[in-house]
N, C-alpha and C positions, 0 to 999 in steps of 0.2 A: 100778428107779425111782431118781432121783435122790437120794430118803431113804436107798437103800439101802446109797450112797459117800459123802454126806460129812453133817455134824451139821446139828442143827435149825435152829442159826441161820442156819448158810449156806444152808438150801434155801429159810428165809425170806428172807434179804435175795437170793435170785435168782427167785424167783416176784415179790418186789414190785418188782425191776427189770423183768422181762417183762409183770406189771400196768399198770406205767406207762408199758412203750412201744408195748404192745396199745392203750392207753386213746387214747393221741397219737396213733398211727396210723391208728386207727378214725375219729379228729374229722378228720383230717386226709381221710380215703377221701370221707367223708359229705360234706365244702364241697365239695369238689375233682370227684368223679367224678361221671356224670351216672347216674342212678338206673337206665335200662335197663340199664347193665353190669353184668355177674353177676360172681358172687364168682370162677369160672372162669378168664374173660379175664385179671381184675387180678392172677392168679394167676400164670399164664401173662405177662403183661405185667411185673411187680415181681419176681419171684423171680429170673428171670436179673443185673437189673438189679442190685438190692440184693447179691448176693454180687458182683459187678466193683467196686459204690463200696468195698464194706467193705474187699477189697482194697486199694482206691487209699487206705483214709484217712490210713496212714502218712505217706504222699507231699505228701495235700494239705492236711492240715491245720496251719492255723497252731499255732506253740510252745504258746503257753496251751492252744488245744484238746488239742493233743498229751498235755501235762501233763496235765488234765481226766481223761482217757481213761489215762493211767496208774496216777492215784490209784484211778481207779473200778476198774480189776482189781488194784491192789492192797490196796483193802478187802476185795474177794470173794475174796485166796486167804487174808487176816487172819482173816476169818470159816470159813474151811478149807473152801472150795469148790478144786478139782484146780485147776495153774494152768493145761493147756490150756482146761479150761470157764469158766475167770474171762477168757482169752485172749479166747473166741466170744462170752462175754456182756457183755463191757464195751462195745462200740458200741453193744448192743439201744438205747442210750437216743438214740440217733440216728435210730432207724428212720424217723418220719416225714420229715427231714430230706431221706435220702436217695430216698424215696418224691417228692419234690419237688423235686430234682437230675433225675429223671428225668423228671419233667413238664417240666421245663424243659427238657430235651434233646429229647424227641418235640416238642414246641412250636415247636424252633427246628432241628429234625432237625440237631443236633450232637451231638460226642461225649460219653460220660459223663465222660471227664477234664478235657475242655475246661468244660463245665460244672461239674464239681465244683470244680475249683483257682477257678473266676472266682467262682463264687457265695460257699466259703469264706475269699477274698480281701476281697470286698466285706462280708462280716463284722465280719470283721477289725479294719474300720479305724474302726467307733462301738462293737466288743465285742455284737453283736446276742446273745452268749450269755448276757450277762449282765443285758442290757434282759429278753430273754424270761425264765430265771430270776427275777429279780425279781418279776416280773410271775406267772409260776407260786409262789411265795409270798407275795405280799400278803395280807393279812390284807385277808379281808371283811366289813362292818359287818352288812352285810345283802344281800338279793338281788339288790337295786342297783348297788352296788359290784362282787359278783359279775360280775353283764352287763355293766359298763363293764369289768372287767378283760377280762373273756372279747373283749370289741369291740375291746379294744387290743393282745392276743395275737394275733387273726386280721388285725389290721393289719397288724403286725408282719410275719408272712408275707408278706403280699400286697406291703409294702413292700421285702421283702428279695426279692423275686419281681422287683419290677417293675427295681429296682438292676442286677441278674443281667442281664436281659435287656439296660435296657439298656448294660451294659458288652460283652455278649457280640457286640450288634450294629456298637457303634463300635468294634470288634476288628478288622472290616474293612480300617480302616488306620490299624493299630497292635495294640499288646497290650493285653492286659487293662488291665496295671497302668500304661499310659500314658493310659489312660481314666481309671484312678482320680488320677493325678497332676492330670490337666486340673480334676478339680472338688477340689483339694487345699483351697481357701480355704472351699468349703463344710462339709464332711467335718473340717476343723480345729475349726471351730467349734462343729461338732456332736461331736467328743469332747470337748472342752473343756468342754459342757455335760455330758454325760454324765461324764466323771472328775469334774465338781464336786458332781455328785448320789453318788455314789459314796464321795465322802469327807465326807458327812454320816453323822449318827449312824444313821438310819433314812430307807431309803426310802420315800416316801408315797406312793401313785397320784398328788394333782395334780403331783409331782415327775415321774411317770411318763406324766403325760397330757403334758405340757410336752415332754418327751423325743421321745414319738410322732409330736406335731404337727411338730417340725420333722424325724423321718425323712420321716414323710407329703412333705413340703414339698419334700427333698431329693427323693425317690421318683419324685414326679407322680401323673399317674392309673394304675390298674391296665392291665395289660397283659392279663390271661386272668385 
């Protein structure tokens, strides 16, 4: 067993990184997949997939995430988890992420790298890691608050879904990131809100409802 190689602290801070990406995963299976599919198929469907992005993240992820993705296995060999198993568990916290890289690739029957580089491109360029973050720590007043967080985290998704696609479709003629240069005056402005919510003292939800409205705006309607 894992108890058996390395101390208690490290086998807890690796069970509650696999808690939290079982959790994400699982929300993420429930919106997303349609209820006749057995746990089987998506097995058979995700597993191949998910081991070629984990592969690719090197590659396609931007510097900050890169960074992210650093720290996070080098807290896990700090805590004296081996560094090949800090190696395997530092993406778990991506798992949904990439679970949706490949919905997007069966969608639009392209490749997993073509999609991964475009979708973690168009990230990128409003820091959607850090909108979601946020947003998975807000403090909630009550259960209200809860639901409106939880409705602007599955925005969120859906927003950074609809982005992907359509960048991947205007790729036709051109690149990705000649897609992204075309709506540069929009995408400016929307970082520029977001770095200004950033260098306040605390972020608020209405700060983060504000945020949302204009990815939503940028976005359009849902795509799938």
């Amino acid at each position: 067993s894992i108890a058996a190689v390395i101390p208690l602290t490290a086998e807890i801070h690796s069970w509650l990184m696999l808690r939290n990406a079982i959790e994400s995963a699982t929300k993420w299976l429930i919106e997303t997949q349609p209820p006749e599919v057995r746990a089987g198929q998506l097995s058979d469907w995700l597993r191949p997939s998910t081991a070629e992005l984990v592969a690719l993240l090197p590659r396609v992820l931007p510097a900050p995430a890169q960074a992210g993705l650093a720290a996070a296995g080098e807290a896990l060999r700090r805590d004296g988890v081996p560094a090949a198993l800090a190696e395997r568990l530092a993406p778990i916290e991506r798992l949904a992420e990439l679970f949706e890289i490949d919905h997007i690739a069966r969608a639009l029957d392209a490749s997993l790298a073509a999609v991964a580089e475009t979708y973690y491109l168009v990230g990128d360029q409003v820091d959607f890691d850090w909108v979601r973050q946020s947003l998975a720590e807000l403090p909630a007043a009550d259960r209200w608050e809860r639901r409106a967080v939880e409705a602007l985290s599955e925005g969120l998704v859906y927003a950074r879904r609809q982005l992907t696609f359509d960048v991947l479709r205007s790729a036709e003629d051109g690149t990705p990131g000649t897609h992204v240069q075309r709506r540069e005056e929009q995408l400016g402005k929307l970082r520029t809100l977001v770095n200004d919510i950033k260098s306040a003292r605390q972020t608020t939800l209405a700060a983060l409802v504000v945020v949302m409205r204009e990815i939503g705006r940028l976005a359009g309607r849902r795509s799938v």
